[in-house]
C-alpha positions in Angstrom: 7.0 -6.8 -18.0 5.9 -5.3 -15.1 5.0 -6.8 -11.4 1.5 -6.6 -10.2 0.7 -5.8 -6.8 -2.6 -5.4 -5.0 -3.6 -3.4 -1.4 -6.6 -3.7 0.2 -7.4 -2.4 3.5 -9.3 -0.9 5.7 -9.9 2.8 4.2 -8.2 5.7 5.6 -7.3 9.0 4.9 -3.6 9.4 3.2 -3.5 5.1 3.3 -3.3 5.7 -1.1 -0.5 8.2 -0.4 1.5 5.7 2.1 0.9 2.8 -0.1 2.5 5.2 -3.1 5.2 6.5 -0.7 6.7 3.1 -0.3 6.6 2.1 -3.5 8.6 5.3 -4.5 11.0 5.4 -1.6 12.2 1.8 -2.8 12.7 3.4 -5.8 10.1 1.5 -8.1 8.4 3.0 -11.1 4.7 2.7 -11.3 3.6 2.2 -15.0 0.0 1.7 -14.3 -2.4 1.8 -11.3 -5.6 1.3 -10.6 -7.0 2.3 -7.2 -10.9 1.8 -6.2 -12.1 2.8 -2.5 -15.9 2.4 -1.3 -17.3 3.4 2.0 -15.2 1.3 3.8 -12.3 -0.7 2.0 -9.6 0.6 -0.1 -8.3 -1.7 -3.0 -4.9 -0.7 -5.0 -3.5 -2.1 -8.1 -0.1 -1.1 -8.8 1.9 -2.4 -11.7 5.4 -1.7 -11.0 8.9 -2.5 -12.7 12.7 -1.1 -11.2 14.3 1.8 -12.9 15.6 -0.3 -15.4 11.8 -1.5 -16.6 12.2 -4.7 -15.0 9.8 -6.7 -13.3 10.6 -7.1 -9.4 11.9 -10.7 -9.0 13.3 -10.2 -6.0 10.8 -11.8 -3.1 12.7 -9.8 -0.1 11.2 -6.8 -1.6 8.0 -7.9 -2.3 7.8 -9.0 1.4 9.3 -5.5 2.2 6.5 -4.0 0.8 3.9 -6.0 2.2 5.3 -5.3 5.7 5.6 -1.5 5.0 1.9 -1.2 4.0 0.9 -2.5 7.5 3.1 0.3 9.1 3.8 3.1 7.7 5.1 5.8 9.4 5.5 9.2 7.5 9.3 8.9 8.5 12.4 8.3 6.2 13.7 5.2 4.4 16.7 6.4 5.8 17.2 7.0 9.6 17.8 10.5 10.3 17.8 10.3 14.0 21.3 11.3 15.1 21.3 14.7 13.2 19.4 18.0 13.5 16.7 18.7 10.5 17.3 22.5 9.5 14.4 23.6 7.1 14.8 26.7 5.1 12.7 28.3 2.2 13.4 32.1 0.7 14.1 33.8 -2.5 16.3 31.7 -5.0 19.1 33.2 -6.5 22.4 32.3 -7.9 25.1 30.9 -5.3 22.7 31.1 -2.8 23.1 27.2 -2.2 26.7 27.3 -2.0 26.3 30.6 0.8 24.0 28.5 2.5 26.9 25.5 2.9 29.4 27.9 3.3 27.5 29.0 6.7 27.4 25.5 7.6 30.8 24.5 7.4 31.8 27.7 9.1 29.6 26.8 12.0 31.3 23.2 12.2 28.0 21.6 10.5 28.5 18.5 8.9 25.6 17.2 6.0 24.4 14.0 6.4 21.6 14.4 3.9 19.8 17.8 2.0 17.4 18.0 -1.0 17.2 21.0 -2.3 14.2 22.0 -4.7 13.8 25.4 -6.5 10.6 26.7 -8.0 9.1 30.0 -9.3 11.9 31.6 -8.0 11.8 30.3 -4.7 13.7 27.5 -3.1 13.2 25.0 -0.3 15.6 23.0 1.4 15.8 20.1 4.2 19.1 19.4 5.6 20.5 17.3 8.3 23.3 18.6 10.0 25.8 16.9 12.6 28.3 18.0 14.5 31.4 17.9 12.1 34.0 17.3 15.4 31.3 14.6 17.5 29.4 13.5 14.6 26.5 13.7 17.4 23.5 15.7 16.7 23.6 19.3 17.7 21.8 19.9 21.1 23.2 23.0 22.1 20.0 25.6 21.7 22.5 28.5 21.3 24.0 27.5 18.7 21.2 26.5 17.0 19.9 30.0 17.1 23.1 30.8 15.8 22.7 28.3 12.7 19.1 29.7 12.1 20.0 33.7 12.6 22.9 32.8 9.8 20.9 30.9 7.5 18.2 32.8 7.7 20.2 36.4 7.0 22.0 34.5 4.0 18.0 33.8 2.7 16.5 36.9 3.2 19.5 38.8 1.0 19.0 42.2 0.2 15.0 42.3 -0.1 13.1 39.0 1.3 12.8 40.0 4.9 9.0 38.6 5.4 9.7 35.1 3.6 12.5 34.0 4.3 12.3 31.2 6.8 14.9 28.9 8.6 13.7 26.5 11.2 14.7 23.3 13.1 12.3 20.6 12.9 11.2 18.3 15.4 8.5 16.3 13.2 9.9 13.3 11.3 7.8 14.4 8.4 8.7 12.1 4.9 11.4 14.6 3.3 9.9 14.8 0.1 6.2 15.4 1.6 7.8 17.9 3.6 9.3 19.8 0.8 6.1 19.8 -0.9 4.4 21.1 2.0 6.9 24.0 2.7 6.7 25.0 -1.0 2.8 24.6 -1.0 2.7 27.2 2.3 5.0 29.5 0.8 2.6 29.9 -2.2 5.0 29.0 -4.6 2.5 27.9 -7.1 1.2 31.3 -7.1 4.4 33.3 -7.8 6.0 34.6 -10.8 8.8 32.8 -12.0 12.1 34.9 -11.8 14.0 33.1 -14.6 12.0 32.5 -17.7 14.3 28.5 -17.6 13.3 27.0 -21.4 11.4 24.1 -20.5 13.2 20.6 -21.2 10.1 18.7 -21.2 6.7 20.1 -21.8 4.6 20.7 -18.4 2.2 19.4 -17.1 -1.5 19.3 -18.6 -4.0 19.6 -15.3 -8.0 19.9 -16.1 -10.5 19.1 -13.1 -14.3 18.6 -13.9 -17.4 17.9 -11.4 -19.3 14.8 -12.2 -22.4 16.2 -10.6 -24.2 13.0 -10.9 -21.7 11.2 -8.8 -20.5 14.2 -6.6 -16.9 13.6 -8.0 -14.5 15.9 -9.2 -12.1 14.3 -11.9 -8.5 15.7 -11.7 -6.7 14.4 -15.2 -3.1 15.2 -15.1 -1.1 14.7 -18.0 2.8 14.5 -17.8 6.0 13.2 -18.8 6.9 10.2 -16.9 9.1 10.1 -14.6 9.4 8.3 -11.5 7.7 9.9 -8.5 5.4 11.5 -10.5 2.2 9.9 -8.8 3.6 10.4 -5.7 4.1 14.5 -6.4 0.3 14.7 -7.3 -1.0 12.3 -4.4 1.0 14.3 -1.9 -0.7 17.4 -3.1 -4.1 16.2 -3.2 -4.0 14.3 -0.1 -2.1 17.5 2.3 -4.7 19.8 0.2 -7.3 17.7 2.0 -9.2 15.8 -0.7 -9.3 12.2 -0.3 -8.9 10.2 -3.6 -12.1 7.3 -4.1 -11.2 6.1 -7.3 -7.6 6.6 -9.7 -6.2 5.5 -13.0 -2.8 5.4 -14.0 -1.7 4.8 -17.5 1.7 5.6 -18.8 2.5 5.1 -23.2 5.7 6.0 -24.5 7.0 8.7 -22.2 4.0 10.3 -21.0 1.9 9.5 -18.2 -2.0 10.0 -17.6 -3.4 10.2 -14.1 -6.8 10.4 -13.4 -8.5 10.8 -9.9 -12.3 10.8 -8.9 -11.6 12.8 -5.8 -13.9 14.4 -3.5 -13.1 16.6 0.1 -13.0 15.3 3.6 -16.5 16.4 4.2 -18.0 14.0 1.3 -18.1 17.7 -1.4 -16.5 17.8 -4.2 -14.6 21.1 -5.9 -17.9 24.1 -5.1 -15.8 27.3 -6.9 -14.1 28.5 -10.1 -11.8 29.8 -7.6 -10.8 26.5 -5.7 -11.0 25.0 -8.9 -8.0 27.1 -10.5 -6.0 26.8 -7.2 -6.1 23.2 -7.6 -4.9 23.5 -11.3 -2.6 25.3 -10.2 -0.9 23.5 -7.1 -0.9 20.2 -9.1 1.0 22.2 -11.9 3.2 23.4 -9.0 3.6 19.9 -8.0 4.7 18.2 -11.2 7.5 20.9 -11.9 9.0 21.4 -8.6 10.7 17.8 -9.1 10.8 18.0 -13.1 14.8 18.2 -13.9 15.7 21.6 -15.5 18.8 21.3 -16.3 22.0 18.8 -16.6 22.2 16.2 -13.8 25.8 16.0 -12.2 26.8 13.2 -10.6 29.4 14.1 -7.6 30.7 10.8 -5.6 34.2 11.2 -3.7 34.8 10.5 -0.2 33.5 13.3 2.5 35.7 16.4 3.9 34.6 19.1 5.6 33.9 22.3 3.2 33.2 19.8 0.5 29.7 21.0 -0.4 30.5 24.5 0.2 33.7 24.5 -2.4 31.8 22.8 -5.0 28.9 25.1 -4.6 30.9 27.7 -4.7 32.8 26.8 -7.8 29.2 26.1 -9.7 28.5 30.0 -9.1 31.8 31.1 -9.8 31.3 29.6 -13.1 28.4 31.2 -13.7 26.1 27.7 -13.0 22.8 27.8 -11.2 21.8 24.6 -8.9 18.0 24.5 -9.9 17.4 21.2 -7.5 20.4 18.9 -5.4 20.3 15.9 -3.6 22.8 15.5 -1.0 23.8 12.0 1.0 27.1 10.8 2.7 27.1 7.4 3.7 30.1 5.9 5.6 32.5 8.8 4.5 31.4 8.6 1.2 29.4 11.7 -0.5 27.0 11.3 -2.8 25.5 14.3 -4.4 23.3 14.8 -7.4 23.0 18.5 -8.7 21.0 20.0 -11.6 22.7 22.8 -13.0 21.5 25.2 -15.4 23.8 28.6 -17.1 22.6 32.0 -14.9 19.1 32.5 -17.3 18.3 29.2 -16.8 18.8 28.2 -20.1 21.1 24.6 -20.7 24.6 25.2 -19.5 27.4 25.6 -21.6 29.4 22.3 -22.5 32.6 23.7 -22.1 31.8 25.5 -18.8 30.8 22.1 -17.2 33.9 20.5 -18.6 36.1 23.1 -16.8 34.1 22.8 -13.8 34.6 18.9 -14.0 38.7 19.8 -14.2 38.4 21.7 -10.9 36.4 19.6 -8.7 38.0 16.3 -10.3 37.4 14.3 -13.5 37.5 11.1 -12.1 34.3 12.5 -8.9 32.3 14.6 -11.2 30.5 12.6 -13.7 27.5 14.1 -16.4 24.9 12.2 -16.7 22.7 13.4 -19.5 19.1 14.6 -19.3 16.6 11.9 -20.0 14.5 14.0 -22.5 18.2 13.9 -24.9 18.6 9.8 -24.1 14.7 9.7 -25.8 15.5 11.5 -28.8 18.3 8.9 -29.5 16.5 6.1 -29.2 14.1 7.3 -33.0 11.7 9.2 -32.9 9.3 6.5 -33.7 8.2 6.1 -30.0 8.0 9.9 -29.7 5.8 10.5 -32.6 3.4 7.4 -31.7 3.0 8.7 -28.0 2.0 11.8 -29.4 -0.3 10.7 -31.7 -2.5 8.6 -29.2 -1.9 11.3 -26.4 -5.9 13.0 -27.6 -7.4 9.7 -27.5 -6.0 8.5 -24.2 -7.3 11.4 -22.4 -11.0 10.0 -23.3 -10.6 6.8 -23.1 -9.0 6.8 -19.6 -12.3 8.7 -18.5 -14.2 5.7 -20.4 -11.7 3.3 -18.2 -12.7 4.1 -15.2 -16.4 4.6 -15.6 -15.9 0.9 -17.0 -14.5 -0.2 -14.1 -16.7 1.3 -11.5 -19.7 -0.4 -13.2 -17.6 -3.4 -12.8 -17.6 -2.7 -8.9 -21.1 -2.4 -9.3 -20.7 1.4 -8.4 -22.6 2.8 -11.2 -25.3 1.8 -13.4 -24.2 2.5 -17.0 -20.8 3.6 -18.3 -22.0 4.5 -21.6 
């Protein structure tokens, strides 16, 4: 069911991560991959459907892609360049988000696009601001300092004076490689988590082994699907500096298996127990910054100033926790996506969502329900078989690959 799509080129480092960033920015899902890189060329299967599992019909997205692969620039599917990029991390905590908006509209900010991601206890944001009276971006370097001295009081709170950060960014990074990257140098993956959240879906399985022989290490990741998922670990590996030579990608019921034959810059692979747990550890990190705690809310109604910072506001008043957002207004329209959880992080109340949904508007607020409930629905059948082959696809992914590099000619036996 799925379209089949194949990259070769010349070898670089990052090319696997551009060739997964487009595919994920057009908002594909990647069932299965296989990716092989010699010395010199790079060759990329992807098997792709849409959201909806279908195959890709459509030939102006194929050609799309095609193009994109060519040129990629770490830069946004969406064109950012008439607002100011404001990127913040710090200590989470409850109603912080809607503090944060507050500041904004005070300051006569208007959002043109955030994501929001919370992990660990710690959260990271990247929001583009306009002027709410021009609708230019903001120039003016005093109040800019003023935006970031704001912000960055409302992040440090009562006790988080060395880690909270607020800055304006000049690089046109890709938003969600930049969120990544500002959780992975605030050590997120590291820290305790503050709220003890009851996982919705179970997280992610991350064992890395040397292949002396070969001079490989194999990263195997095991996950529930989701889309984006490849791209979380790829961005990981490939800002961590190890360059990926050869990848599976297998995904059965609702679980997906990666598999990477990675190595570092300098032609190494992993040389410590100690690198080796970090890198346990940041793909971990990785997999559950983006994994949805919580139910998804759906807010689409046409933009006013204060909007985000009155529905923010009424989450925390109602005792709901934003554990990620993602924020867009197009043509006067919002369009905002929160994940809300009840103050411990556990599911929120039913009937506390329902009379936040009265307040901010039936008819705007929409729940959409979390995907691991929609799977339960559907029998358990699928559920029980996915588990059952889950222990034998971890060996015979490994068996895959070493198949397939004695295919290429790259080994000798893959017995």
């Amino acid at each position: 069911h799925s379209s089949h799509l194949q990259v070769d080129s010349a070898r670089k480092h990052g090319i696997l991560l551009e060739a997964v960033q487009v595919l994920t920015d057009l908002n594909l899902s990647i069932k299965k991959a296989y990716v092989s890189a010699d010395g010199r060329w790079f060759m990329d299967v992807f098997h792709v459907t849409d959201l909806n599992g279908n195959k890709l019909t459509d030939e102006s997205v194929i050609n799309y892609i095609e193009q994109s692969l060519g040129s990629v620039h770490y830069g946004q599917p969406n064109d950012f360049s008439g607002s100011t990029a404001l990127e913040l991390t710090g200590t989470d905590r409850i109603g912080l988000l809607s503090e944060v908006f507050a500041v904004l509209s005070d300051l006569q900010c208007s959002v043109a696009d955030a994501k929001v991601w919370t992990h660990n206890g710690r959260i990271a944001s990247l929001i583009h601001v306009k002027d709410s009276n021009s609708g230019a971006r903001i120039e003016d370097v005093q109040l800019i300092s003023v935006i970031e001295a704001r912000l960055r009081n409302v992040l440090k709170g009562d006790n988080d004076i060395r880690s909270a950060k607020t800055s304006v960014s000049m690089a046109v990074t890709h938003t969600e490689r930049r969120l990544h990257q500002m959780m992975f140098a605030d050590r997120d993956y590291e820290r305790k988590p503050i709220l003890e959240s009851v996982p919705t879906n179970s997280p992610a399985l991350v064992t890395v082994q040397n292949w002396v022989e070969r001079g490989y290490s194999v990263v195997n990741v095991q996950a529930k699907d989701r889309t984006k998922l490849l791209f979380d670990v790829v961005c990981t590996l490939t800002d961590m500096g190890y360059i990926v030579f050869h990848a599976t990608v297998n995904t059965i019921g609702d679980r997906g298996y990666l598999e990477f034959y990675i190595r570092h810059q300098d032609g190494t692979p992993i040389s410590s127990e100690a690198e080796r747990q970090r890198v346990i550890l940041c793909l971990e990190a990785a997999v559950k910054r983006r994994a949805s705690e919580g139910v998804r809310l759906e807010l689409s109604t046409s933009d006013r100033q204060g909007l985000l910072a009155d529905v923010t506001r009424t989450f925390r008043e109602n005792g709901l926790n934003v554990t990620r957002a993602e924020v867009s207004t197009m043509k006067e329209t919002a369009q905002n996506v929160f994940y809300v959880t009840d103050v411990m992080g556990k599911p929120a109340d039913g009937k506390i969502i329902e009379s936040v949904r009265e307040k901010i508007g039936l008819s705007y607020l929409r729940v959409k329900e979390l995907p691991s409930l929609v799977y339960h629905k559907e029998g358990g059948e699928r559920d029980e078989q996915a588990v059952g082959m889950a222990g034998t696809v971890l060996l015979s992914l490994g068996s895959m690959v070493r198949k397939n590099l004695y295919n290429l000619g790259l080994i000798r036996s893959y017995s």
